[in-house]
C-alpha positions in Angstrom: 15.6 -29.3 -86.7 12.4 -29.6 -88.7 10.8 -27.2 -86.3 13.3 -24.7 -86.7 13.5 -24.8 -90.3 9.5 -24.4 -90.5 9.2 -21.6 -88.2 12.6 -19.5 -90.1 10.5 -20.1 -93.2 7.4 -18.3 -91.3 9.3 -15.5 -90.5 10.8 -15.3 -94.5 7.3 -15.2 -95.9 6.0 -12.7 -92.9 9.0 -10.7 -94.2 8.3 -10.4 -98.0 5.5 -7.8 -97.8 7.6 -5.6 -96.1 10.9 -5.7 -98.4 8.2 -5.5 -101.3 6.9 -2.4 -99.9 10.3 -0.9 -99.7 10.7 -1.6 -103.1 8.1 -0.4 -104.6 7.6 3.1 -102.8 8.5 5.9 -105.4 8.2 8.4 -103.2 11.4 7.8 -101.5 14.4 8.4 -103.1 18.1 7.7 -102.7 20.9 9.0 -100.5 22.9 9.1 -103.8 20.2 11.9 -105.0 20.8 15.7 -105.1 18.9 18.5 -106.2 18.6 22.0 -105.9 16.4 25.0 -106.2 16.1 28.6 -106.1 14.1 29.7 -103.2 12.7 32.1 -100.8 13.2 31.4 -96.8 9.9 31.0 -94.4 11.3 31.5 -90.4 9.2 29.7 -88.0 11.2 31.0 -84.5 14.2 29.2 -82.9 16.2 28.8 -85.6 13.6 26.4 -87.5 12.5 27.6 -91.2 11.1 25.9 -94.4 11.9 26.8 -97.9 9.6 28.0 -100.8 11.0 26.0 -104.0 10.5 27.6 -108.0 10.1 24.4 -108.8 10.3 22.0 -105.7 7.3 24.0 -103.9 8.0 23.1 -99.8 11.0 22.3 -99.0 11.2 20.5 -95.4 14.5 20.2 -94.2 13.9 17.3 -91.6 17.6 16.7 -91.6 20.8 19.3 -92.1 24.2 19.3 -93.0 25.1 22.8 -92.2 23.6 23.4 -88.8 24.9 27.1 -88.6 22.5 28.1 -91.0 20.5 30.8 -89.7 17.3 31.7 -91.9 16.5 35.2 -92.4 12.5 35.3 -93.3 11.4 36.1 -97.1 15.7 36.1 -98.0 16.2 34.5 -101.0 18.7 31.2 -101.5 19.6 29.2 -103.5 19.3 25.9 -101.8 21.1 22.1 -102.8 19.6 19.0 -100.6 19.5 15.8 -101.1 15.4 14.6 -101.2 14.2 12.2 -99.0 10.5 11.3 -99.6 7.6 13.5 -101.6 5.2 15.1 -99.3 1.5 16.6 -100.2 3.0 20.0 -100.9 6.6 19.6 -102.1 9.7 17.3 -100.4 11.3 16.7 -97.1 15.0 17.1 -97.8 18.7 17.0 -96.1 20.1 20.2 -96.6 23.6 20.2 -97.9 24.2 24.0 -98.8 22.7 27.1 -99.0 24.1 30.6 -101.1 22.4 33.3 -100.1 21.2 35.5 -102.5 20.8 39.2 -102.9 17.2 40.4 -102.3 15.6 43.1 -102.6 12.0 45.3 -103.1 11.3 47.5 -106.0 11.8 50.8 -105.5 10.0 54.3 -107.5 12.6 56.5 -109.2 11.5 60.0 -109.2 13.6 63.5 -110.4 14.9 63.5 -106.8 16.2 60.7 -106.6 17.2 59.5 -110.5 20.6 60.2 -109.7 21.1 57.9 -107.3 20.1 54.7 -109.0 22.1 55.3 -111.9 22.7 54.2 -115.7 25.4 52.2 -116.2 25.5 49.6 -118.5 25.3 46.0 -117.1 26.2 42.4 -118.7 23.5 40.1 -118.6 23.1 36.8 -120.7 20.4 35.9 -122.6 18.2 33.6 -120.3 19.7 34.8 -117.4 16.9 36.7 -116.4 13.2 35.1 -115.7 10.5 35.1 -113.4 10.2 32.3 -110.1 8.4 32.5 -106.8 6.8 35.7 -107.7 10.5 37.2 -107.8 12.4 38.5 -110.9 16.0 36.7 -111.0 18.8 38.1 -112.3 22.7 36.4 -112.9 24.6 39.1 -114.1 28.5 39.7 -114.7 29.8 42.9 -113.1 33.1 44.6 -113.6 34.1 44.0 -110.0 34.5 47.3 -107.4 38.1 48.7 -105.9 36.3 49.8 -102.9 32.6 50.6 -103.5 30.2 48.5 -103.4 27.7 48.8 -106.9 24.2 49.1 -106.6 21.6 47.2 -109.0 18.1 47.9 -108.7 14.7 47.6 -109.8 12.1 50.8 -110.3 9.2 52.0 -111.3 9.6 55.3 -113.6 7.7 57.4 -111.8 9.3 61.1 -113.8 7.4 59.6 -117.1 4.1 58.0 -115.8 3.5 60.5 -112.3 -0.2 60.0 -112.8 -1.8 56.9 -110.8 -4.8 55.2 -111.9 -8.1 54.8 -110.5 -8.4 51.1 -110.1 -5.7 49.8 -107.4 -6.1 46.6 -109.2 -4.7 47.9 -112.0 -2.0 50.6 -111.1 0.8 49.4 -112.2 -0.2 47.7 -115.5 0.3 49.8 -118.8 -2.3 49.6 -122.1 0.0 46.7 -123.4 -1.0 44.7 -120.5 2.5 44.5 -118.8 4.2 46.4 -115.7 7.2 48.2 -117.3 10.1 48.0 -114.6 14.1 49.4 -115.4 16.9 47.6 -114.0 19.0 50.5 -113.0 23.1 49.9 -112.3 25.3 51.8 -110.6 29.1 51.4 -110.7 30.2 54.8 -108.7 32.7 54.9 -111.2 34.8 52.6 -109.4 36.0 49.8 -111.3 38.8 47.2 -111.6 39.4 44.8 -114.5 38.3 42.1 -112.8 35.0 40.6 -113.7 32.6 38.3 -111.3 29.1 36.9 -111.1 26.6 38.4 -109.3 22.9 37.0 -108.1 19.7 38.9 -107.6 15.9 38.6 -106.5 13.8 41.3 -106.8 10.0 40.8 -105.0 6.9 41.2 -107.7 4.9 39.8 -105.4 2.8 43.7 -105.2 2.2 43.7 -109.0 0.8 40.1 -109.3 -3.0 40.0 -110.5 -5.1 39.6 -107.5 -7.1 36.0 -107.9 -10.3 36.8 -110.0 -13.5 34.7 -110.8 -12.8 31.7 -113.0 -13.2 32.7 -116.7 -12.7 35.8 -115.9 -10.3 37.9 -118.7 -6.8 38.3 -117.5 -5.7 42.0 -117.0 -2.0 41.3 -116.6 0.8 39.7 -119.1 3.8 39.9 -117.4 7.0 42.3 -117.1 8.7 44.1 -119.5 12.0 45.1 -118.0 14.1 48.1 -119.8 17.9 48.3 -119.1 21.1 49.7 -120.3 22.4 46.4 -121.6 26.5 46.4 -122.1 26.1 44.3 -125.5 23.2 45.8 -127.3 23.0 49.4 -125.5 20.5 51.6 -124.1 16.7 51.3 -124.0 16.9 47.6 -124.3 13.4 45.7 -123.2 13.6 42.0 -121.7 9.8 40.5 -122.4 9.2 38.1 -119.0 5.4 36.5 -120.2 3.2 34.6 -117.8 2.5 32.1 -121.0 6.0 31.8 -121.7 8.2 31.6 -118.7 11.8 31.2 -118.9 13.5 28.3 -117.1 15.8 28.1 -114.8 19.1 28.0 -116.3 21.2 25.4 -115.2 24.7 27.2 -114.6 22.2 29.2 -111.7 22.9 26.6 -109.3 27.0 27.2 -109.3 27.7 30.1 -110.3 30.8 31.6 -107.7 28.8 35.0 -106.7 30.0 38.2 -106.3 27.2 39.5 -104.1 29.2 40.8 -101.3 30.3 43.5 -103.8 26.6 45.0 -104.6 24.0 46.7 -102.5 
């Protein structure tokens, strides 16, 4: 019995590095833990796809809880996972749920085409607009369509600034040392009186400052975004600065979308 006793106690102390390492690993986290992220999808083929975090950088999801997920490349989403251990470059996750949200490419607004883009007044709240992923995000709160869906987009004026600069590097940023953009909304005239949330991404990635020699002066700002706002009225400007981004506001993660209902 003496034998026994001493080689149990043998296996109890071989034991105790191991449980300590367990215990002390904080980069592991718990199955009680859940988090989530606005993001933009990467396909890798068959099915398989990572996710580009705002704030979580890679998102791995070595594990899923929604299978019939199928990822549509550079699609935006709005991801929730539960994270399972910190990696070099972001988190392996479980993926409990992804929204899918509206994305889109900015588009030039010329004499031709005004028309079709638009001037309707839309409601957006204040901090419901900022800058992630190289993306401008938008939650806004439409008067929802009978029948038509309503278009939202993002342009570049091109019937007051026709003239293109010389440096391509440059282009698209004005003396202030921003990239003016409208937000253009489109109802069609077809309304009902009920009201819904809508999501949107719109891709910067084109106007972002090129990487340039360290100490070098930066050229660009940020965005200034002009729209017909349904509180304060026309000609309204939305400031987005590189040194001050806006966060992520919180009610981003829930909000019950509307999407279907805008193009």
């Amino acid at each position: 019995m003496k034998k026994l006793n001493w080689i149990l106690s043998l296996l109890l102390l071989a034991l105790v590095p191991v449980l300590q390492s367990c215990d002390d690993n904080d980069d592991y986290y718990s199955i009680e833990d859940f988090s989530w992220d606005w993001a933009t999808v990467h396909a890798t083929g068959g099915g398989s796809y990572y996710l580009e975090g705002d704030r979580w950088g890679i998102i791995d999801p070595v594990t899923t809880a929604i299978p019939w997920y199928r990822p549509v490349d550079g699609k935006r989403v709005v991801a929730i996972f539960n994270p399972l251990a910190d990696t070099k470059d972001g988190v392996e996750v479980q993926m409990k749920g992804i929204n899918e949200v509206l994305t889109k490419e900015v588009e030039e607004m010329t004499a031709e085409n005004e028309e079709e883009f638009g001037n309707d007044p839309i409601l957006i709240y204040q901090g419901d607009m900022w800058l992630g992923g190289k993306f401008l995000n938008i939650i806004f709160y439409q008067n929802v369509p009978y029948s038509k869906k309503h278009r939202i987009s993002l342009v570049q004026n091109k019937i007051k600034t026709p003239e293109v600069p010389e440096n391509p590097e440059t282009q698209s940023v004005d003396e202030d040392g921003y990239v003016h953009l409208e937000l253009r909304y489109n109802t069609y005239d077809d309304v009902t009186k009920d009201w819904g949330w809508g999501r949107v991404s719109y891709n910067l990635e084109e106007f972002y400052p090129k990487e340039k020699e360290e100490n070098a002066e930066p050229v660009m700002k940020g965005f200034k975004i002009k729209m017909n706002s349904k509180e304060n009225g026309d000609g309204v400007i939305v400031v987005l600065d590189f040194d001050h981004p806006v966060g992520v506001p919180e009610k981003s993660k829930a909000v019950h979308t509307t999407s279907s209902m805008i193009q």
